[in-house]
Backbone as CSV, one residue per row, in Angstrom:
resi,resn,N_x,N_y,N_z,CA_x,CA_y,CA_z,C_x,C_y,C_z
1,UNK,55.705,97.002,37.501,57.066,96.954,38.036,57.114,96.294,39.416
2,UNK,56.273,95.339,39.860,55.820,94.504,40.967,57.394,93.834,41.269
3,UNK,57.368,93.110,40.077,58.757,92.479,39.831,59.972,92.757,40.512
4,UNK,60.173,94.680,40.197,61.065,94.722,40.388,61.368,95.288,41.781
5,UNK,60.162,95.895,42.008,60.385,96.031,43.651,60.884,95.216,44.643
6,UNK,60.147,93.848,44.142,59.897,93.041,45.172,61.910,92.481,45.190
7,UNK,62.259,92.271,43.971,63.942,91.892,44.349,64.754,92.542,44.940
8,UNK,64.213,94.339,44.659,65.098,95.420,45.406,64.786,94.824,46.932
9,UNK,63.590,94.751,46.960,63.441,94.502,48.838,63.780,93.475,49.046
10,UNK,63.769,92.137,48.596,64.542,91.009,49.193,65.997,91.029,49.052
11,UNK,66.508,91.895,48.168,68.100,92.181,48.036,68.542,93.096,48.903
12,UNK,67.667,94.207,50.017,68.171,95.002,50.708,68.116,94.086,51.833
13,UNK,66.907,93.506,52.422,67.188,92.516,53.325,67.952,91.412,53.021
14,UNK,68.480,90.717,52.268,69.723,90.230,52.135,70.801,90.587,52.470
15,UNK,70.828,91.941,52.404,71.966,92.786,52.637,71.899,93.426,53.923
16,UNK,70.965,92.852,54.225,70.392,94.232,55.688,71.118,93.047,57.155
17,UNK,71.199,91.735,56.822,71.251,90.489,57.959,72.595,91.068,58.625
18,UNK,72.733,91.207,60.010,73.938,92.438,60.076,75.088,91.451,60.946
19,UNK,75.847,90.369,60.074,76.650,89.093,60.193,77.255,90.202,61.349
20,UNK,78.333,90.561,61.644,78.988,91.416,62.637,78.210,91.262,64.139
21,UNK,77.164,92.040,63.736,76.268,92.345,65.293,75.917,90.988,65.782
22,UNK,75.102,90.086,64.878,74.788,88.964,65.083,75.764,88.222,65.750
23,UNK,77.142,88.246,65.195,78.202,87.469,65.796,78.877,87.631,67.210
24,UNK,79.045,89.158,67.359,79.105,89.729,68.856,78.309,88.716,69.408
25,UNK,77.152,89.372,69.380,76.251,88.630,70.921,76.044,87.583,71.226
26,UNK,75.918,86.540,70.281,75.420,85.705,70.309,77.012,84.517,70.685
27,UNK,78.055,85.027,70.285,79.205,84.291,70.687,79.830,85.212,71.791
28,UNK,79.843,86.310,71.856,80.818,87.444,72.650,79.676,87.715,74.109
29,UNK,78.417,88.068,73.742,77.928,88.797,74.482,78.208,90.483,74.396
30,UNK,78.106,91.293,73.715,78.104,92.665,73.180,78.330,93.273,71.769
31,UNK,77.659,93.574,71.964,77.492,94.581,70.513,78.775,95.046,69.732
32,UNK,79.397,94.097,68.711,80.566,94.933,68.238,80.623,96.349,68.061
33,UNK,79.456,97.040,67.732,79.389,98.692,67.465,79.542,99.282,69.035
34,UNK,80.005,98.792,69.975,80.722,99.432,71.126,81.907,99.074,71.384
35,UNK,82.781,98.335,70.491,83.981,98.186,70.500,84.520,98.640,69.454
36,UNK,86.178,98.590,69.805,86.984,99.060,68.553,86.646,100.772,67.995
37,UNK,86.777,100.433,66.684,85.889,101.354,65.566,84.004,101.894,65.909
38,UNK,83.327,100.754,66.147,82.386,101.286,66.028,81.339,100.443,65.361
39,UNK,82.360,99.991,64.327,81.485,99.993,62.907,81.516,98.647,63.017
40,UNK,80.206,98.191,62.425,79.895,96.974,62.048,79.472,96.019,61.149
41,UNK,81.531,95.514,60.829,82.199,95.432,59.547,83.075,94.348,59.816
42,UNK,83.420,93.645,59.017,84.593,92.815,59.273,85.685,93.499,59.882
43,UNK,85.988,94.548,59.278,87.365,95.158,59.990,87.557,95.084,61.357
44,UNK,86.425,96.053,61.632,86.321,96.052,63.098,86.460,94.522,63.852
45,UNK,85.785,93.617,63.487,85.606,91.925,64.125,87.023,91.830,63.600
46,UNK,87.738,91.622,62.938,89.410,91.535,62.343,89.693,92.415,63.599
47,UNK,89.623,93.119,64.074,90.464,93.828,65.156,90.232,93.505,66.671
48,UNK,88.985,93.535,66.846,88.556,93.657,67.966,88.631,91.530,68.914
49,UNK,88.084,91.040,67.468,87.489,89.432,67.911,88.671,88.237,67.299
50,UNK,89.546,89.339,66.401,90.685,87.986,65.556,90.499,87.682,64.432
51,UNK,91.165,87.027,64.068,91.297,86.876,62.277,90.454,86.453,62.021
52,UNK,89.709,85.000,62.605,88.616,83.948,62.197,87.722,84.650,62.061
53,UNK,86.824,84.943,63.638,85.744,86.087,63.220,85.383,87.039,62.155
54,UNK,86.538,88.158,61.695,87.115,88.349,61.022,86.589,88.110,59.700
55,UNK,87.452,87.234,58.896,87.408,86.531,57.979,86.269,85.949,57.699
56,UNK,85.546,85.172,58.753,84.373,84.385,58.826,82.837,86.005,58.586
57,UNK,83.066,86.667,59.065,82.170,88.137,58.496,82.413,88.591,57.292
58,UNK,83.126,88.550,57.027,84.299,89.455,55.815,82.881,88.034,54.658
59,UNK,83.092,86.911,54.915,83.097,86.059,53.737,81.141,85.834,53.663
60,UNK,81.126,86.111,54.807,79.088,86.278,54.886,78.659,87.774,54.450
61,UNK,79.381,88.567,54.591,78.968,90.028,53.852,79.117,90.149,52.658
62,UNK,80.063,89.226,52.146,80.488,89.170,50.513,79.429,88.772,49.695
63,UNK,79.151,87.261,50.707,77.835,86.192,50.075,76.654,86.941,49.847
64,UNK,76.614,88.118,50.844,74.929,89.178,50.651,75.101,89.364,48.807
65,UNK,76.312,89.800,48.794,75.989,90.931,47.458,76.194,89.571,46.216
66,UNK,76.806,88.715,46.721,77.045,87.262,45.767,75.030,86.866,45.558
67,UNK,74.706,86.663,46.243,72.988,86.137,46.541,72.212,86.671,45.860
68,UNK,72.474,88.668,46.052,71.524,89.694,45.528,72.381,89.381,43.758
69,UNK,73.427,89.537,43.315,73.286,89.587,41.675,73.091,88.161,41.090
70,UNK,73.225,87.261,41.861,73.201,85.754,40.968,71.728,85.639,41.507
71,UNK,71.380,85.436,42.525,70.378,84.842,42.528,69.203,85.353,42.459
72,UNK,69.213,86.545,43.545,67.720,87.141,43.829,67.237,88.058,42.411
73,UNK,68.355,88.078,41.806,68.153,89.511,40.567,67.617,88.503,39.412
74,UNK,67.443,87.235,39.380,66.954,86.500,38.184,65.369,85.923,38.757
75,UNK,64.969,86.567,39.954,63.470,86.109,40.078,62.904,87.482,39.245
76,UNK,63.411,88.554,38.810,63.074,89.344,37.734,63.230,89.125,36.482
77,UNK,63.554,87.979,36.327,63.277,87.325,34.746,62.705,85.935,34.909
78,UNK,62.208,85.334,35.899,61.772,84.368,35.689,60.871,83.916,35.193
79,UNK,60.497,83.645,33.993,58.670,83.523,33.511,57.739,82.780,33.980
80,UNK,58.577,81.664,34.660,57.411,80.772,35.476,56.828,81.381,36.873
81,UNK,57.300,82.663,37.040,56.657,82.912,38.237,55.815,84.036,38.118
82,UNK,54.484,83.969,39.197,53.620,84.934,38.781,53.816,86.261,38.342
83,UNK,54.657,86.724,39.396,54.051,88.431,38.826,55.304,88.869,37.744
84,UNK,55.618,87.847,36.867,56.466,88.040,35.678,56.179,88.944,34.683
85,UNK,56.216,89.867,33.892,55.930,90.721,33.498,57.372,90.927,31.725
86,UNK,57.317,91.213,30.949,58.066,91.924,29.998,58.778,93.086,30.799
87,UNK,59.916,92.934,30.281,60.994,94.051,31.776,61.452,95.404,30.539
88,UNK,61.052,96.669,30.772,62.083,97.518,29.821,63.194,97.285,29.583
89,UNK,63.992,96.404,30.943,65.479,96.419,30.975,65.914,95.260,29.798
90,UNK,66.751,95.883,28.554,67.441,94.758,28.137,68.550,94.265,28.719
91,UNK,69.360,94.993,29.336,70.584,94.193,29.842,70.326,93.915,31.084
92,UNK,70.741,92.559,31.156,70.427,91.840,32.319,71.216,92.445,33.532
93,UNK,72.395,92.867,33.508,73.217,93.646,34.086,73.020,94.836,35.036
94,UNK,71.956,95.696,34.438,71.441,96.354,35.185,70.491,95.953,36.550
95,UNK,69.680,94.888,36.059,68.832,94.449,37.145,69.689,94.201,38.158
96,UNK,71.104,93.165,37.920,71.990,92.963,38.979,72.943,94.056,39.441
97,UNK,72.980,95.248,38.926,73.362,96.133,39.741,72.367,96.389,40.565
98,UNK,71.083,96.671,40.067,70.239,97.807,41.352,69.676,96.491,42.390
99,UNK,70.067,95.394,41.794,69.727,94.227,43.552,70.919,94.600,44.281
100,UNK,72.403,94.266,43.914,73.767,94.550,44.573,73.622,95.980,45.103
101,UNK,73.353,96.805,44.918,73.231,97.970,45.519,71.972,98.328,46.578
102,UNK,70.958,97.322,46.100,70.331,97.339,47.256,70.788,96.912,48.333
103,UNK,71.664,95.741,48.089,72.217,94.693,49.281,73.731,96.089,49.883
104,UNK,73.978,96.290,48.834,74.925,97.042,49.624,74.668,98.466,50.684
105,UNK,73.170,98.976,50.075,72.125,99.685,51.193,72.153,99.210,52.524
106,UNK,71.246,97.869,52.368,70.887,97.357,53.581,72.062,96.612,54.259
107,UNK,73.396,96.482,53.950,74.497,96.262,54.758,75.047,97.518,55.789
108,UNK,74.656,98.457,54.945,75.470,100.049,55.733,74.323,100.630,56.567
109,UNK,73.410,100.513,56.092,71.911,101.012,56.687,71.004,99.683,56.812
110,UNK,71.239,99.349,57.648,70.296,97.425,58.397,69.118,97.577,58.815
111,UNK,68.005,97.353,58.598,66.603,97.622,59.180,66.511,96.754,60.051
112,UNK,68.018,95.620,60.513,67.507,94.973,61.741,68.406,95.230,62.974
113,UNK,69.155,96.758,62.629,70.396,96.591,63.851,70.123,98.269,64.079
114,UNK,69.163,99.014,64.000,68.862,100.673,64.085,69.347,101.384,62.811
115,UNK,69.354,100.335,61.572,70.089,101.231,60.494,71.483,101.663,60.551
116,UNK,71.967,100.836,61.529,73.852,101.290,61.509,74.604,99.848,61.329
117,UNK,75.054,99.740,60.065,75.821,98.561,59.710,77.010,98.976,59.459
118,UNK,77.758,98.438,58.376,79.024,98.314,58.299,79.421,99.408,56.697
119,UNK,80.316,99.095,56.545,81.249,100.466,55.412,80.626,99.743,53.929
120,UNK,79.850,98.627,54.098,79.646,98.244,52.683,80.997,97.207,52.091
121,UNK,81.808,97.233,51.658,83.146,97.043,51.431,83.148,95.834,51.066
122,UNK,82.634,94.305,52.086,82.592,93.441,52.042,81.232,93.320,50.961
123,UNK,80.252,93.543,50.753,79.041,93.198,50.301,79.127,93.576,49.107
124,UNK,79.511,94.964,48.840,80.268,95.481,47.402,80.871,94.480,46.385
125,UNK,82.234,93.900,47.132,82.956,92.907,46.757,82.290,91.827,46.238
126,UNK,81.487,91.303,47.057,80.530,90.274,46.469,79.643,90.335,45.473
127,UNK,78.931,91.724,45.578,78.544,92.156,43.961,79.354,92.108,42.950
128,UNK,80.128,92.400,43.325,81.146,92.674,42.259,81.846,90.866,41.410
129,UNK,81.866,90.145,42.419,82.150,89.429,42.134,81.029,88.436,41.029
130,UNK,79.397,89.039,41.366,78.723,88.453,40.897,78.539,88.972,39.152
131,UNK,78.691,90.207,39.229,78.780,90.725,38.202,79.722,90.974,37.054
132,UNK,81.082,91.227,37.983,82.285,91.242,36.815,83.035,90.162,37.799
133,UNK,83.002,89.383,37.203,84.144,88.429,38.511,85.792,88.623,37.889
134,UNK,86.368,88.628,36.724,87.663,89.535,36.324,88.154,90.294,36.910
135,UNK,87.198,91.513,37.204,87.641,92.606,37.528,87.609,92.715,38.995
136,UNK,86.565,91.755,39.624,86.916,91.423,41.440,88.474,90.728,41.365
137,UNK,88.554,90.209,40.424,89.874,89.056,40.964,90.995,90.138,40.974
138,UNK,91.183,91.381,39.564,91.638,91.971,40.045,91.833,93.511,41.356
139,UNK,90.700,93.822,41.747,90.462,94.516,42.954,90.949,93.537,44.307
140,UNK,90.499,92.282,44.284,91.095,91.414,44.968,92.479,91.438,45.524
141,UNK,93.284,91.408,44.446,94.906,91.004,44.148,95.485,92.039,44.776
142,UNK,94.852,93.521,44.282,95.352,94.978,44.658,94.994,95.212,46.088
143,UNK,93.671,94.376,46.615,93.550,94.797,47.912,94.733,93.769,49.260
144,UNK,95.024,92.975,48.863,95.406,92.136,49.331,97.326,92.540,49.245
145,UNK,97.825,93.319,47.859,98.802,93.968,48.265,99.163,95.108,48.869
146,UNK,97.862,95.550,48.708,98.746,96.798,49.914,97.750,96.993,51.072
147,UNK,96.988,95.989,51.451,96.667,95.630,52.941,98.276,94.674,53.745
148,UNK,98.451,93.879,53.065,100.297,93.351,53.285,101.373,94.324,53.292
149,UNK,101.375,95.396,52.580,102.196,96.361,52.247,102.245,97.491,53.370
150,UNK,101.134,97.870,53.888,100.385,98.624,54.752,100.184,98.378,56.359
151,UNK,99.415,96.698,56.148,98.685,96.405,57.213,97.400,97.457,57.507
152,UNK,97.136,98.543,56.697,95.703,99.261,56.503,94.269,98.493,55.714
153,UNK,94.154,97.851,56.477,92.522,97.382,55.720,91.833,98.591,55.086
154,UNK,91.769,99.784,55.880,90.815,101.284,55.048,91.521,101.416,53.672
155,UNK,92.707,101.079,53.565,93.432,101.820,52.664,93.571,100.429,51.047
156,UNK,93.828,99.664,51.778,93.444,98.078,51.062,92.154,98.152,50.470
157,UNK,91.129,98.646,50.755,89.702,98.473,50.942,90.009,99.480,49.213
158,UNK,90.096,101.085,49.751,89.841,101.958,48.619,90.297,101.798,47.755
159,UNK,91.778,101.331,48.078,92.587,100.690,46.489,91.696,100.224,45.526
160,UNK,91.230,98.951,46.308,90.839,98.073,46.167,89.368,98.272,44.770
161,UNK,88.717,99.640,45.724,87.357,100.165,44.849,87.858,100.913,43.535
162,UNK,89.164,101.838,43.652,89.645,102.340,42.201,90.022,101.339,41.277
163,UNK,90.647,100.609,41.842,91.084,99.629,41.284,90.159,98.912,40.013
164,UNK,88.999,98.294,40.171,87.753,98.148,39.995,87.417,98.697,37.901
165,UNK,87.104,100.491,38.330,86.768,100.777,37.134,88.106,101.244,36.641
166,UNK,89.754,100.921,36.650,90.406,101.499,36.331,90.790,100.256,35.345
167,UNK,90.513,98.566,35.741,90.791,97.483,34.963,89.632,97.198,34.147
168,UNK,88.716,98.014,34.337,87.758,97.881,33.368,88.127,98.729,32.013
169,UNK,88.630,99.569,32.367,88.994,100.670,31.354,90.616,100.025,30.654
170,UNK,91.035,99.518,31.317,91.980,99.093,31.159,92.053,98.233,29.897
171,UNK,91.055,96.941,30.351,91.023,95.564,29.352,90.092,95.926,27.839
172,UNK,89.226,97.241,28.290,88.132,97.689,26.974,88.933,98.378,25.990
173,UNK,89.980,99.157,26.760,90.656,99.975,26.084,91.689,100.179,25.224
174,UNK,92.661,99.237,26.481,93.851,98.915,26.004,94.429,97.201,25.920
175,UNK,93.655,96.615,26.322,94.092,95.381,25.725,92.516,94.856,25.111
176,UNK,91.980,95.890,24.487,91.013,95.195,23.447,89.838,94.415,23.568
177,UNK,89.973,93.753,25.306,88.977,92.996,25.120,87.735,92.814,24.924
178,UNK,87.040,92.629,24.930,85.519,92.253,24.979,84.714,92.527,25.946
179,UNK,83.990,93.073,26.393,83.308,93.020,27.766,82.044,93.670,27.650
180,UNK,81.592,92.329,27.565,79.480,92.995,27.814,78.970,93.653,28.682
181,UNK,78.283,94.654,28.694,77.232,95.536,28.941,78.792,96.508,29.576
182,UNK,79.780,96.808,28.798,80.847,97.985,29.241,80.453,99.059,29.313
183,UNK,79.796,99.836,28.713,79.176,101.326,29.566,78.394,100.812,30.655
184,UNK,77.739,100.468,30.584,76.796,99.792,32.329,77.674,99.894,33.290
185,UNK,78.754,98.703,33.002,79.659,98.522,34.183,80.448,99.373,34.147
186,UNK,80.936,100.213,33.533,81.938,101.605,33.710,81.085,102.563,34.774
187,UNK,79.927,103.016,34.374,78.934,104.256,35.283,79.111,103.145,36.712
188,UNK,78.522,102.312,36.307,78.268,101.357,38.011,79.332,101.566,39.227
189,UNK,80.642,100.964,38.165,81.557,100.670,39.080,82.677,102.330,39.639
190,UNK,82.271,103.480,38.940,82.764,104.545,39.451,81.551,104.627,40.605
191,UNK,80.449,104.681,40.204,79.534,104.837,41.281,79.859,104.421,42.357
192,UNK,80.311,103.379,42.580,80.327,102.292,43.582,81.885,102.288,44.194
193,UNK,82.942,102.991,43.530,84.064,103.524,43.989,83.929,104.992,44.906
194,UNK,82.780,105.952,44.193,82.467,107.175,45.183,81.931,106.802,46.207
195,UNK,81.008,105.931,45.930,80.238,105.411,47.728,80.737,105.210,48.547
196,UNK,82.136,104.137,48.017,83.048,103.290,49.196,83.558,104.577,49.463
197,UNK,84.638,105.096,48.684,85.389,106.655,49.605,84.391,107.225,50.499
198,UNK,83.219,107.560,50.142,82.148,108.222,50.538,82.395,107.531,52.370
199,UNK,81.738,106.621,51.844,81.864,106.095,53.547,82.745,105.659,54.286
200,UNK,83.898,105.255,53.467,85.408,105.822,54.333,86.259,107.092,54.539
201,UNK,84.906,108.169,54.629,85.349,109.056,55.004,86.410,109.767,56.076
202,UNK,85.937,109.019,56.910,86.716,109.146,58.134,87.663,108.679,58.321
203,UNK,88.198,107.420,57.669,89.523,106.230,57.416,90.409,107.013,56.453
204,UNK,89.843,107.792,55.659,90.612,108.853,54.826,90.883,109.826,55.650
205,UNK,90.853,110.577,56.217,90.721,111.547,57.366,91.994,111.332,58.342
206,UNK,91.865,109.655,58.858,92.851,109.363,59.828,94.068,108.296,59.275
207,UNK,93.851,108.449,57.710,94.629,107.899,56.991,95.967,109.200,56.917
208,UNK,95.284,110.200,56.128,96.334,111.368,56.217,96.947,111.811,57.555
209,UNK,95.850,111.953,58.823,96.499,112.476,60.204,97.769,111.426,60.508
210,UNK,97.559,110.487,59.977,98.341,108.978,60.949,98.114,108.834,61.376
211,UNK,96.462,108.152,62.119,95.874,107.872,63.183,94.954,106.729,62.494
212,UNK,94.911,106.319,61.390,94.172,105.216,61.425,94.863,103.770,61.915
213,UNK,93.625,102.918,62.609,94.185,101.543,63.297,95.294,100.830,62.062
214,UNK,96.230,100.214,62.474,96.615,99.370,61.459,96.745,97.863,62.560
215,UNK,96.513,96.948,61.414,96.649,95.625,61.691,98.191,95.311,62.550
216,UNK,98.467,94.927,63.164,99.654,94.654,63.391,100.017,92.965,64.043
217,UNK,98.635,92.510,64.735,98.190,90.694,65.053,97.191,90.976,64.380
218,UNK,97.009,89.465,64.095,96.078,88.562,63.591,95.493,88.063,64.824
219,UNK,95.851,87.870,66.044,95.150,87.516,67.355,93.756,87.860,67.643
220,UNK,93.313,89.456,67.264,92.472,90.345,67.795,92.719,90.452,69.328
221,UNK,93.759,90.335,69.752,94.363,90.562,71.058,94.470,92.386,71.207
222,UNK,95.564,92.702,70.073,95.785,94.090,70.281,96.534,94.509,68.703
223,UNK,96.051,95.906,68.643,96.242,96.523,67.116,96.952,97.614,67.282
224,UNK,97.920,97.876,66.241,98.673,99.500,66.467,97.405,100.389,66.590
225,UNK,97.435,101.359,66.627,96.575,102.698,66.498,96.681,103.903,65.847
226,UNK,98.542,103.025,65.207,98.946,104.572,63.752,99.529,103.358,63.428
């Protein structure tokens, strides 16, 4: 199982490169995890640094979990390379979950920033996209209306994760369709909906008080605070 170690670990360090922190210092001079929120996440850079920044993190945290299921998860089937081996796994699907979830590890827990990264959210997405890209387009659509609806990115975000295994169930169920390795991706993608709540714990918390940040510029000048 050489094989398969070795993708989990290049998919957690894929996931571990901590775009946020990196971007602070090296353009800002300080550590985004002492501004804002804390957290070091697109959101926070969306608040603290402006839309671009922002956006420009948001779309390199995505690419982690895009990298770990397309790319890094097929050096576990590659036969031309040495430590290739016959895999128990028949569905290919699985391998690209447990790389995407590695990457989505080493985004929240970074072995190059003290193990404190960001909510996952962005890197998720990008798995997701690598794996069911349908069902990102629709988590997509849903996050994007009621982050507009809202101006709550936390709340955009979770939609966003129910959203996920609810159109999966949706298209298998009730409009019939087709969809390979569908128990896989049903367990996965609830999994991966408890995590995200999981670690927007606290955005849930100050979602109900009325105290979570909401967007209100695109500047990163200044943000409501309910």
């Amino acid at each position: 199982m050489f094989n398969m170690l070795l993708v989990v670990l290049l998919s957690y360090i894929v996931g571990s490169i901590p775009t946020a922190v990196m971007l602070s210092k090296w353009r800002h001079g300080f550590d985004i995890r002492t501004k804002g929120s804390g957290n070091a996440g697109g959101t926070n850079v969306f608040r603290v640094l402006g839309w671009k920044s922002g956006v420009f993190v948001m779309l390199v945290d995505a690419l982690k979990g895009v990298v770990a299921t397309t790319l890094v998860a097929r050096l576990f089937w590659d036969p031309s390379l040495p430590f290739y081996n016959q895999t128990p796994f028949d569905d290919f699907t699985i391998v690209q979950i447990i790389c995407g979830a590695a990457a989505i590890v080493g985004h929240v827990w970074t072995v190059f920033a003290g193990f404190r990264g960001g909510k996952g959210i962005a890197t998720a997405a990008g798995m997701l996209l690598g794996v069911a890209p349908t069902e990102f387009a629709v988590s997509l659509t849903i996050f994007a209306v009621v982050f507009l609806a809202s101006r709550y990115v936390s709340l955009g975000s979770i939609a966003a994760a129910v959203a996920f295994p609810l159109s999966l169930v949706v298209r298998y169920n009730i409009l019939m369709d087709e969809i390979p390795s569908y128990g896989t991706l049903v367990y996965f993608s609830v999994g991966v909906a408890l995590f995200l709540l999981y670690s927007h714990r606290t955005n849930i918390r100050r979602l109900i008080a009325g105290t979570e940040h909401k967007i209100t510029s695109f500047s990163g000048k200044r943000s409501s605070e309910n």
